[in-house]
Structures are given as structure tokens and as C-alpha cells.
Residue frames as qw, qx, qy, qz and C-alpha x, y, z in Angstrom:
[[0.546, 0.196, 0.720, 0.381, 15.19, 1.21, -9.05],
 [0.233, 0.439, -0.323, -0.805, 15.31, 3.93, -11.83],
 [0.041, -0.270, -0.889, -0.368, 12.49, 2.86, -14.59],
 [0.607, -0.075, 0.146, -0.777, 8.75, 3.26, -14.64],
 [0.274, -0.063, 0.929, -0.239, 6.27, 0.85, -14.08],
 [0.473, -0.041, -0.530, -0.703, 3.78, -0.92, -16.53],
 [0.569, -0.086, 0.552, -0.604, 0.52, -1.73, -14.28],
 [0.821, 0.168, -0.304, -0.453, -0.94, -4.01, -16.85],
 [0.722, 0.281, -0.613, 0.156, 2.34, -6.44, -16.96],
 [0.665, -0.699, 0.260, -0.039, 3.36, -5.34, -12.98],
 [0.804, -0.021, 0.154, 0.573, 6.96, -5.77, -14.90],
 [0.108, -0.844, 0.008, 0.525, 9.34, -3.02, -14.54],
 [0.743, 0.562, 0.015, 0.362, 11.46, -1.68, -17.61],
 [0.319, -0.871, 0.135, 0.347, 15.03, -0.48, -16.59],
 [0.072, -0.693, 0.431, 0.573, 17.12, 0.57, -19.15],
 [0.610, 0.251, -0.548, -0.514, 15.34, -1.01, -22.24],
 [0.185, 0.090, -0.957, 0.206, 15.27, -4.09, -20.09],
 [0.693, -0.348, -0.382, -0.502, 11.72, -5.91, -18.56],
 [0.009, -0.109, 0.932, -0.345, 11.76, -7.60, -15.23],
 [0.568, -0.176, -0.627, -0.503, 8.91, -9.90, -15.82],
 [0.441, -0.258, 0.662, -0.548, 6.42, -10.70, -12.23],
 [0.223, -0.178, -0.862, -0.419, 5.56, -14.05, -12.66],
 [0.519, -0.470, -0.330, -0.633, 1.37, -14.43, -12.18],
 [0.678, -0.354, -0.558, 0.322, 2.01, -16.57, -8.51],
 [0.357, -0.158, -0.272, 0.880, 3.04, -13.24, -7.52],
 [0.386, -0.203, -0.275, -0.857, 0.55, -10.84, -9.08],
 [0.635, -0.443, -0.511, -0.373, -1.96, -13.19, -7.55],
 [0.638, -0.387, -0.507, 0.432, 0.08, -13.13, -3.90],
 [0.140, 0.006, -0.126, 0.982, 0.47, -9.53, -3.96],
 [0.487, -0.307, -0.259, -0.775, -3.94, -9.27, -4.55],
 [0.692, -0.472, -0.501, -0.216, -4.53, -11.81, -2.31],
 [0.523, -0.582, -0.386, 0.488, -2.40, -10.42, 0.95],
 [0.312, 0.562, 0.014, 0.766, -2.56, -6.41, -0.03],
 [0.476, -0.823, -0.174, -0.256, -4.43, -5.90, 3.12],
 [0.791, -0.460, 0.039, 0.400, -0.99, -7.13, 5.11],
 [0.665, 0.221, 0.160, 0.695, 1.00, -5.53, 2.90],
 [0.255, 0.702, 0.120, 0.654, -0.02, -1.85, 3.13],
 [0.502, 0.155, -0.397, 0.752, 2.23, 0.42, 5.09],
 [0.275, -0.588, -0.563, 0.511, 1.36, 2.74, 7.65],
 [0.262, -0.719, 0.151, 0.626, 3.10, 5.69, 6.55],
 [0.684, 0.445, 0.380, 0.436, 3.94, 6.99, 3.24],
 [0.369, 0.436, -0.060, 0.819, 6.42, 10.05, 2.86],
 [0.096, 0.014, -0.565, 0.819, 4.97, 10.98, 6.28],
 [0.414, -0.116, 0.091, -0.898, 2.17, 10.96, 6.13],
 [0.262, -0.076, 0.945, -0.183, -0.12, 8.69, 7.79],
 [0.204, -0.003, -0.785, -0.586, -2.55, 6.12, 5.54],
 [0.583, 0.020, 0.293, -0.758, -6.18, 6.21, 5.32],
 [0.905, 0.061, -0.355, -0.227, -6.47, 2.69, 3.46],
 [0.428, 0.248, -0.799, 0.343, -4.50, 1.62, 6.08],
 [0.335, -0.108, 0.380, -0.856, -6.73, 2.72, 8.68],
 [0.731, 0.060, 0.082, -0.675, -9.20, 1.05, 6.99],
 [0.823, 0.166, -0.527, -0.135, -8.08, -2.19, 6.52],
 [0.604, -0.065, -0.715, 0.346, -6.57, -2.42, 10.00],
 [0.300, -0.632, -0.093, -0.708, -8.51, -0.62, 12.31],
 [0.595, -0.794, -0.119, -0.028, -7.87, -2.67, 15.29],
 [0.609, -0.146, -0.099, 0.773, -3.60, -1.82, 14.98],
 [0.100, 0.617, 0.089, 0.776, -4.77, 1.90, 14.28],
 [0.542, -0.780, -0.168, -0.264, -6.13, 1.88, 17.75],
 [0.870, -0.179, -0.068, 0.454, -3.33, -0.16, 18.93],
 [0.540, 0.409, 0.019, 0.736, -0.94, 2.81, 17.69],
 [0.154, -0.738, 0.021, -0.657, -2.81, 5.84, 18.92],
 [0.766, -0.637, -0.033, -0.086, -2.98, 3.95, 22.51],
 [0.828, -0.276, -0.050, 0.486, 0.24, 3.26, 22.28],
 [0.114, 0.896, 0.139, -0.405, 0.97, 6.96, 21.12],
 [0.548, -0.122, 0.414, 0.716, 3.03, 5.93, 18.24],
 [0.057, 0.403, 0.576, 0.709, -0.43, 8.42, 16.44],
 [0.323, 0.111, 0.431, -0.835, -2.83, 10.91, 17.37],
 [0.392, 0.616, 0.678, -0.080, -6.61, 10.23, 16.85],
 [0.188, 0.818, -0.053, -0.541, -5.73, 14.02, 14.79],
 [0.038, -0.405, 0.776, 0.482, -3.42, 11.83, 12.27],
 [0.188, 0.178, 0.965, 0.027, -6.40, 9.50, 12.09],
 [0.284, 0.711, 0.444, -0.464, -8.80, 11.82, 11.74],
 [0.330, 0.778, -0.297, -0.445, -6.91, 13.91, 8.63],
 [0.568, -0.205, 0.702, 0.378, -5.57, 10.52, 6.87],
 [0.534, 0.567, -0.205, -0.592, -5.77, 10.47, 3.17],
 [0.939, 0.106, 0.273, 0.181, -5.62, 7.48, 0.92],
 [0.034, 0.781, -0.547, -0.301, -1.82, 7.99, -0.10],
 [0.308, -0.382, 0.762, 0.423, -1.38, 4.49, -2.00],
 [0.660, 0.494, 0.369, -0.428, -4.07, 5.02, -4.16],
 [0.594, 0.581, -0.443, -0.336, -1.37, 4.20, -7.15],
 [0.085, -0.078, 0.993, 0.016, -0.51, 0.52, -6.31],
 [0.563, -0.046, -0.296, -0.770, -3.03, -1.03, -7.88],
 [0.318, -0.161, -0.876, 0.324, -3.34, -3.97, -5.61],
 [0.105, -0.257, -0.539, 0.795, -4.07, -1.69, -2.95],
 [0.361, 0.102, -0.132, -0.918, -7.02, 0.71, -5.05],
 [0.531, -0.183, -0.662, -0.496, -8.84, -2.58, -6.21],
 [0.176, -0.019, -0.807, 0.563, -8.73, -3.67, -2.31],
 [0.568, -0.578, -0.443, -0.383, -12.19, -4.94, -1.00],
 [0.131, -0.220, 0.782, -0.569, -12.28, -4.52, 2.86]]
């Protein structure tokens, strides 16, 4: 989806145009961000994932889909969704 995103509204603008999220959503996207965030992001594997699911990170390395070296060097890669930044663990 070509556009940018306004964080306030969490509605996109594509081509002069709004797509408006209603608030049931904004409030389901803060209350399940922990499920929601991906492993992986442009390769590279997620440290706020790590930390919000720490017993599938084991799960992964045992199953060797990760080293404990991918786990060890994660970085927080979805630190722009703001769901995900405000995210208590």
C-alpha cells in the first residue's frame, strides 16, 4: 500500500484519500501486540520478539529453525509500530 502512515489517527492516506481504523481495532491491535509481533523482519531476527515470547524462542533454536547466535545479536527491529514500542511485557 503506497501512502504513509499517521500514528496519531493509525489511518493511512493513499492518494489524498484516509482509510479511517475504527477505535475496536486500535484497542485490539494494543491489547494482542504481544501475539501479533513477527519473528523476523527483513531478516533479521526480533529482539521484542524474544522478549515477549521467550518460551517459542527456545522452541525455535531447539528446533533449529535459530541459533542461540541470532538470539544473542537480536535487535528491536519493530520499534516503529507503535503498538509494539508502548508494549509492557
Amino acid at each position: 500500500m503506497a501512502g504513509w502512515l499517521c500514528e496519531d489517527c493509525l489511518g493511512y492516506r493513499v492518494k489524498g484519500k484516509v482509510e479511517w481504523v475504527p477505535e475496536r481495532i486500535k484497542k485490539d491491535r494494543r491489547k494482542y501486540a504481544k501475539e501479533m509481533i513477527q519473528p523476523y523482519r527483513e531478516n533479521e531476527f526480533s529482539k521484542e520478539f524474544a522478549k515477549a515470547n521467550p518460551k517459542r524462542t527456545k522452541e525455535m533454536v531447539k528446533k533449529g529453525a535459530i541459533t542461540k547466535e541470532q538470539v544473542s545479536k537480536a535487535r528491536n527491529v519493530w520499534s516503529d509500530v507503535k503498538e509494539i514500542r508502548n508494549l509492557k511485557s
